[in-house]
C-alpha positions in Angstrom: -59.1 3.1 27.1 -56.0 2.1 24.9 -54.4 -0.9 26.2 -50.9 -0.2 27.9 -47.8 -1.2 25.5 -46.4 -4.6 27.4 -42.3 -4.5 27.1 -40.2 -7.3 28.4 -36.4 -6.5 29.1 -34.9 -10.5 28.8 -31.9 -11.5 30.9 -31.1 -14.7 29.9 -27.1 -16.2 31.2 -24.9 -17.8 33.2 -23.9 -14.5 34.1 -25.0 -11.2 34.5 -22.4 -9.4 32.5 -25.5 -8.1 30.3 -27.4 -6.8 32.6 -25.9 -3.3 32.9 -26.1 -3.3 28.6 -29.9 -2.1 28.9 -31.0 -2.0 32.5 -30.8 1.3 32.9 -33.1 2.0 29.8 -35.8 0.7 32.2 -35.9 3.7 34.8 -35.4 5.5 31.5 -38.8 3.9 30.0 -41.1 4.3 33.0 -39.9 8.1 33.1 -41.0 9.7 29.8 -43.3 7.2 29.1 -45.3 6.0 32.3 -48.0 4.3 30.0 -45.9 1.6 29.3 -46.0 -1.8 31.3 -42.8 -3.4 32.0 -41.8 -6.7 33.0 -38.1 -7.9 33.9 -37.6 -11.8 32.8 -34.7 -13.2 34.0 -33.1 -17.0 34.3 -31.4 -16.6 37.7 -32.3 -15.1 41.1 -28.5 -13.2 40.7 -30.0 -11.7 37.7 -32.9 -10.6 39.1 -31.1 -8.9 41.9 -28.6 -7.3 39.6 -31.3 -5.8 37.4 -33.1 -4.1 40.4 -29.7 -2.8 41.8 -29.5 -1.0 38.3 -32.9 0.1 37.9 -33.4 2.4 41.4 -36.4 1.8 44.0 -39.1 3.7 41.9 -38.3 1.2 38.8 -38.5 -1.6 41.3 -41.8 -0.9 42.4 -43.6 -0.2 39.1 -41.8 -3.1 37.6 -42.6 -6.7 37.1 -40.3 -9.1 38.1 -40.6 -12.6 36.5 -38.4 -15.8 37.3 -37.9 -17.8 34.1 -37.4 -21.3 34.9 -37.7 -24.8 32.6 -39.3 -28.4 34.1 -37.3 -30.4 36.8 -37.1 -33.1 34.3 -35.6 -31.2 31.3 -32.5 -30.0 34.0 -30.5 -33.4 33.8 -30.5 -33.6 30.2 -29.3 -29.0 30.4 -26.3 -30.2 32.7 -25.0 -32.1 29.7 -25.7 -30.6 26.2 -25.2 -27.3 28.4 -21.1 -28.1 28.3 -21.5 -27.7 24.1 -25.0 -25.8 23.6 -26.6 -23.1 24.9 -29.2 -25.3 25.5 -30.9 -24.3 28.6 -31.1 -20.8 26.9 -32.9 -21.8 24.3 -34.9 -24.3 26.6 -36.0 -20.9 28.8 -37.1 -19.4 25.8 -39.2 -22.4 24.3 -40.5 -23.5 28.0 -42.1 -19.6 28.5 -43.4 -18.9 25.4 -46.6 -18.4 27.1 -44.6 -15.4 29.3 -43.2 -13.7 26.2 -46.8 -14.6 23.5 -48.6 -12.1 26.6 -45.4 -9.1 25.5 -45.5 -6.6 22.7 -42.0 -6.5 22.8 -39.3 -7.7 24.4 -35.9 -6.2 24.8 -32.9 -8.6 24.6 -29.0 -8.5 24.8 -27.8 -11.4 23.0 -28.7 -13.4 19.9 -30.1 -16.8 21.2 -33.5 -14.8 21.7 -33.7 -14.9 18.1 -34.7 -18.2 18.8 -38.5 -16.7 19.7 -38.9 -16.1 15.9 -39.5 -19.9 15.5 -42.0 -20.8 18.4 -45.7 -20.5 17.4 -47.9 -17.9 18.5 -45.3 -15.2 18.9 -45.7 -13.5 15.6 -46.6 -10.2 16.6 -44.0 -10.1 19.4 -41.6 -7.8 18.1 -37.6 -8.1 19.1 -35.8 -5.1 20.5 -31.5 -6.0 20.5 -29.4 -3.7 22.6 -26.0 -5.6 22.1 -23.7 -6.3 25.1 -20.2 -4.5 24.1 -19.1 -2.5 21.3 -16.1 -4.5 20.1 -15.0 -5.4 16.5 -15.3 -9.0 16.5 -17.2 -10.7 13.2 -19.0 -12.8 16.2 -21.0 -8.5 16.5 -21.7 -8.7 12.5 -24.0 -11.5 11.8 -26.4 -12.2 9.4 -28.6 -12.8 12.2 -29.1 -9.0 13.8 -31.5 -8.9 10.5 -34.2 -11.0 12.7 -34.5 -8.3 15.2 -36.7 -5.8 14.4 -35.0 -2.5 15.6 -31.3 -3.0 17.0 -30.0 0.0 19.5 -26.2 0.5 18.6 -23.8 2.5 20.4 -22.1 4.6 17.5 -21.4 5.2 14.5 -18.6 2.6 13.5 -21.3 -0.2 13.8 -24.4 1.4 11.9 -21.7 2.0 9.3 -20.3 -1.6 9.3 -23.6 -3.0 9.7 -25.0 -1.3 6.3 -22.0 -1.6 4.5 -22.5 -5.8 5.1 -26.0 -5.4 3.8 -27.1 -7.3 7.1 -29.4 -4.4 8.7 -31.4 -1.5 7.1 -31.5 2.2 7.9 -34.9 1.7 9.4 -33.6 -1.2 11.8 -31.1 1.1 13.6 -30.8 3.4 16.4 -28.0 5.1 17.1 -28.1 5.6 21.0 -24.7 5.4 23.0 -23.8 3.2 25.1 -26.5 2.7 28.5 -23.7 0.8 30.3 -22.0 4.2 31.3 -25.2 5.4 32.9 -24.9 2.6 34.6 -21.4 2.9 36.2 -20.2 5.6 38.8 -17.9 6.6 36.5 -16.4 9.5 38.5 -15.3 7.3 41.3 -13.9 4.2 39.4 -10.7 5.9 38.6 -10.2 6.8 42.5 -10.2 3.2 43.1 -7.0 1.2 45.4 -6.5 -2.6 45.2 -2.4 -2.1 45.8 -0.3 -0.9 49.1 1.8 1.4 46.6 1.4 2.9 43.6 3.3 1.0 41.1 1.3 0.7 37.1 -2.2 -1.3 38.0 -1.8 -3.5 34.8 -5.4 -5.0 34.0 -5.1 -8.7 32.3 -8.5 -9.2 30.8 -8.4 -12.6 28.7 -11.5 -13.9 26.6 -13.2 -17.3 27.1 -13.2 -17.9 23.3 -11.2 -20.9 22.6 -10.0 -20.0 19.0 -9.1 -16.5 20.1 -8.2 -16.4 23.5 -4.7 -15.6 24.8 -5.8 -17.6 28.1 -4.8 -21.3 27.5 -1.6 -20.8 25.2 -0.2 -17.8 27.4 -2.2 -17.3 30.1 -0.5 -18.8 33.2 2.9 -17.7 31.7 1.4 -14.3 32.1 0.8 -14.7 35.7 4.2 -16.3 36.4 5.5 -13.2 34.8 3.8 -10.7 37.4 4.6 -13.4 40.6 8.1 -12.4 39.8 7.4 -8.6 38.7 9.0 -6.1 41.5 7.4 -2.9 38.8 3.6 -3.7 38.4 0.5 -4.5 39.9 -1.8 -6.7 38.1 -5.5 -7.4 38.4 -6.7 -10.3 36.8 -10.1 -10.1 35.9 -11.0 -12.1 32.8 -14.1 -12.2 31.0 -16.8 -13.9 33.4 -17.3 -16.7 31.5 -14.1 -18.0 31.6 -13.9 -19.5 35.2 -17.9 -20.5 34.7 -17.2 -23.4 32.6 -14.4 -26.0 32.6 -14.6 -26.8 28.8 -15.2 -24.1 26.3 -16.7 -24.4 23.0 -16.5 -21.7 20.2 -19.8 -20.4 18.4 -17.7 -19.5 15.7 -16.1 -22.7 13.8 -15.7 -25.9 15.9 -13.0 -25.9 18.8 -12.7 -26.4 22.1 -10.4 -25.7 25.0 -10.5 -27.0 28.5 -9.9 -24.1 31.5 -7.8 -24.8 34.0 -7.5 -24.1 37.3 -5.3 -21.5 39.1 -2.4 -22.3 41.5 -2.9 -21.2 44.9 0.6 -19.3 44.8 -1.2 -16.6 42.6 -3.3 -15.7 45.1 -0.4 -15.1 47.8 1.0 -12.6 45.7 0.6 -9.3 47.3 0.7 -7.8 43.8 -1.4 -9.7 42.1 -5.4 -9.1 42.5 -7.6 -11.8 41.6 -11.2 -12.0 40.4 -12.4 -14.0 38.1 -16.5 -13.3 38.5 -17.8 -10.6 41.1 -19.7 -7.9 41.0 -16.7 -6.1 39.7 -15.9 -7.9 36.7 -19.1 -6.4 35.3 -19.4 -2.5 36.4 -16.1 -1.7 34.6 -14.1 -1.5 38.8 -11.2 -2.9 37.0 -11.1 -1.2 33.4 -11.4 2.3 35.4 -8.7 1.6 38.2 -6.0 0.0 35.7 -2.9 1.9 34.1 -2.4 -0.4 31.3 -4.6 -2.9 29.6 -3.3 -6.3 28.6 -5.9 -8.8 26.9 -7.0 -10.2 23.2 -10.1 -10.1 21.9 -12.4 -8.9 24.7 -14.4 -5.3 23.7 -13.8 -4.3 27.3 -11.0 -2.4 26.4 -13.2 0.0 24.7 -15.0 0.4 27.9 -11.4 0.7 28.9 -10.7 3.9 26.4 -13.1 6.0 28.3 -10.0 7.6 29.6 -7.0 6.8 26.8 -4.3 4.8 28.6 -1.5 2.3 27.1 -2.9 -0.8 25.6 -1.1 -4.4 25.0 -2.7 -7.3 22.9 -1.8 -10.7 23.3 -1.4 -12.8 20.0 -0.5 -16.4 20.8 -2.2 -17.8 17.7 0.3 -16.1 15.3 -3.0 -14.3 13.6 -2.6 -12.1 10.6 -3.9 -9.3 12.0 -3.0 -5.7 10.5 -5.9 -5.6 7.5 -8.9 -7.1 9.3 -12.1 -4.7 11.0 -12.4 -8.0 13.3 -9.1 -6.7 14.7 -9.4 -2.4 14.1 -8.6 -2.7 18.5 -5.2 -3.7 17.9 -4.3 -1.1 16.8 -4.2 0.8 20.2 -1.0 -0.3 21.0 1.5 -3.2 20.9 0.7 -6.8 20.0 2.7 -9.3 21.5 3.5 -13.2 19.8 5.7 -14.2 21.9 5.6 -14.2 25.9 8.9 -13.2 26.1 8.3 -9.9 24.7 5.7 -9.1 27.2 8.0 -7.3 29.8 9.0 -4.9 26.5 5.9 -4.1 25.8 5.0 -3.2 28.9 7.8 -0.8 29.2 7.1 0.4 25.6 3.5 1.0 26.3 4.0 3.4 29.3 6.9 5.6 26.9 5.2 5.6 23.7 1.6 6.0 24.6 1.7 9.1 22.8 1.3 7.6 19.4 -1.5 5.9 20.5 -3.4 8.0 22.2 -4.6 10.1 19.2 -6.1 6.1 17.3 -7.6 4.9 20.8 -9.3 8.7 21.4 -11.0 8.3 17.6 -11.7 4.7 17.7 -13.7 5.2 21.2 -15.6 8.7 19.3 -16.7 6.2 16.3 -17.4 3.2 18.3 -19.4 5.3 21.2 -21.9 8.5 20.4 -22.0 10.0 23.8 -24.1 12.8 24.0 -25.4 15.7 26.4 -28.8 13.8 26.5 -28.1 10.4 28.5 -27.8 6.7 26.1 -30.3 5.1 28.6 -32.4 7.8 27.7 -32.1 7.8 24.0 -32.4 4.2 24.0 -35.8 4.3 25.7 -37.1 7.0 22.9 -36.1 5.3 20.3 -37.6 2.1 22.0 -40.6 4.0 22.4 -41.1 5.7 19.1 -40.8 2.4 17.5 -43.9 1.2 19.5 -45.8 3.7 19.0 -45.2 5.1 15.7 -46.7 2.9 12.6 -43.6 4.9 10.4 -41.1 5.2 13.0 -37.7 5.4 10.9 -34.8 5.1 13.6 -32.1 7.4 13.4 -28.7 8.5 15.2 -31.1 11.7 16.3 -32.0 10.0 19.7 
């Protein structure tokens, strides 16, 4: 009898704003190809539960569910490198080699699983990466994606990116969509009511990154803005890791910013909606039910473009923008240096959306290939054909 292909789908973070990235390539798996055995590793009870609330009841009973964990006595020494390091990643990955050595494969969302390349007796594992976002960030176009052995992008802007760098080869790429949406109830986001009346819904969406963010330069001025505001709603939903951590180190370059906390008074605003890490944050609630998107360097508002709609950037570090790909998402509308053009723009964006509509509609056709045939069920062929084929060559066929 030929033994049964053993994948692992690897959820490893403070939050679970990956899971939805490939969870619903699992249902996807066990469907066409029943043969395979599939076990769901995850660092956190929450991100077990999340995974199974993606992956339907049949998934969850032919599933394995498997809570990663590292020794009581390594935990002290996590809650302090862990404020600078991923360390207790790493440490979840080194302290359960034995977990992933009994895998073929393992499917993974983020790049610290790389770190299973250097831990002995794991050479034959092979390392599946179905990214988290589609953005334009360089922190997307590393060096690094080379040590996967297949990587699952969502369009054609990043295969072509990719190859131009020299970083991947042909045969390392899938071109599959985007699984996320399969995972959303897309149809009833946009029905969605957080406000009394029905003034813009204006979405502010700032990024933890502490070289990049618009959060600690402009941030709280933003939210003093909409307190006053008598023409907008705002949610204000940032990326999840920002209110997870106090201090914030970037993986890019050395910095570090501290996070602080909000004032009470934001919260008594009765046009002001505040979230800054539910269930919400992560199954795109607030990018469908906005009018306008306000943020910096976040790829949500690609997630966002599902349905064009007025876009404003926030620029605080004065960066030279217009000719850099880490910045193509700019383009979708104004970019704004100075707080006190924010209440212009906003005006601006609602009039003159027009112009922008036509970029935003082909940057979301490039960066996603949506097709008839469902991503989390493209993603799972081309998963499987790599597996099983000895000269699988991925494609953008899937």
């Amino acid at each position: 009898m030929t033994p049964r292909t053993k994948v692992g789908f690897l959820y490893n973070h403070d939050a679970g704003h990956q899971v939805r990235h490939s969870a619903a390539v699992i249902p996807a798996l066990l469907a066409g190809h029943p043969a395979f055995e599939i076990t769901v590793l995850a660092t956190s009870d929450a991100l077990l539960e999340a995974v199974r609330g993606v992956c339907g009841a049949d998934a969850r009973e032919r599933c394995k569910f498997v809570r990663l964990d590292i020794p009581g006595w390594h935990k002290p020494v996590a809650r302090v490198l862990d404020a600078v390091l991923p360390f207790s990643r790493l440490d979840q990955l080194y302290s359960n080699r034995a977990v992933f050595a009994s895998l073929d494969a393992v499917v993974v969302t983020e790049g610290t699983s790389l770190f299973l390349r250097k831990l002995r007796g794991l050479d034959h594992l092979k390392i599946l990466r179905i990214d988290h976002g589609a953005g334009d960030r360089s922190i997307g176009f590393q060096p690094s994606f080379a040590g996967n052995d297949l990587v699952l992008l969502p369009g054609a802007k990043q295969r072509e990116r990719f190859l131009q760098l020299g970083y991947l080869r042909p045969e390392q790429i899938a071109v599959v969509g985007y699984p996320k949406f399969d995972a959303v109830n897309l149809a009833a986001g946009r029905q969605r009511k957080f406000f009394a009346d029905d003034k813009p819904v204006v979405l502010y969406n700032p990024h933890p990154e502490p070289r990049l963010s618009s959060w600690y330069g402009m941030g709280l001025t933003v939210l003093d803005y909409f307190s006053r505001s008598k023409d907008y709603n705002l949610i204000f939903a940032p990326h999840v890791m920002l209110f997870k951590r106090r201090l914030h180190a970037t993986v890019e370059g050395l910095a570090f910013r501290w996070r602080r906390d909000l004032s009470d008074k934001y919260r008594h605003c009765a046009n002001i909606h505040i979230d800054t890490g539910s269930s919400a944050c992560l199954d795109m609630t607030y990018t469908l039910a906005a009018d306008i998107y306000l943020g910096d360097v976040s790829s949500q508002v690609y997630e966002f473009l599902i349905e064009p709609r007025p876009c404003i950037f926030l620029n605080p570090h004065q960066v030279e923008w217009q000719d850099d790909p880490n910045y193509e998402f700019w383009r979708f509308g104004p970019v704004v240096t100075d707080i006190k053009g924010l209440d212009q723009a906003l005006r601006a964006s609602l009039a003159d959306h027009a112009a922008y509509r036509p970029i935003q509609t082909q940057a979301f056709q490039s960066t996603f290939d949506l097709q008839a045939v469902p991503s989390s069920v493209r993603a799972a062929e081309a998963i499987a054909g790599f597996l099983e084929r000895d000269d699988f060559r991925a494609s953008s066929d899937y």
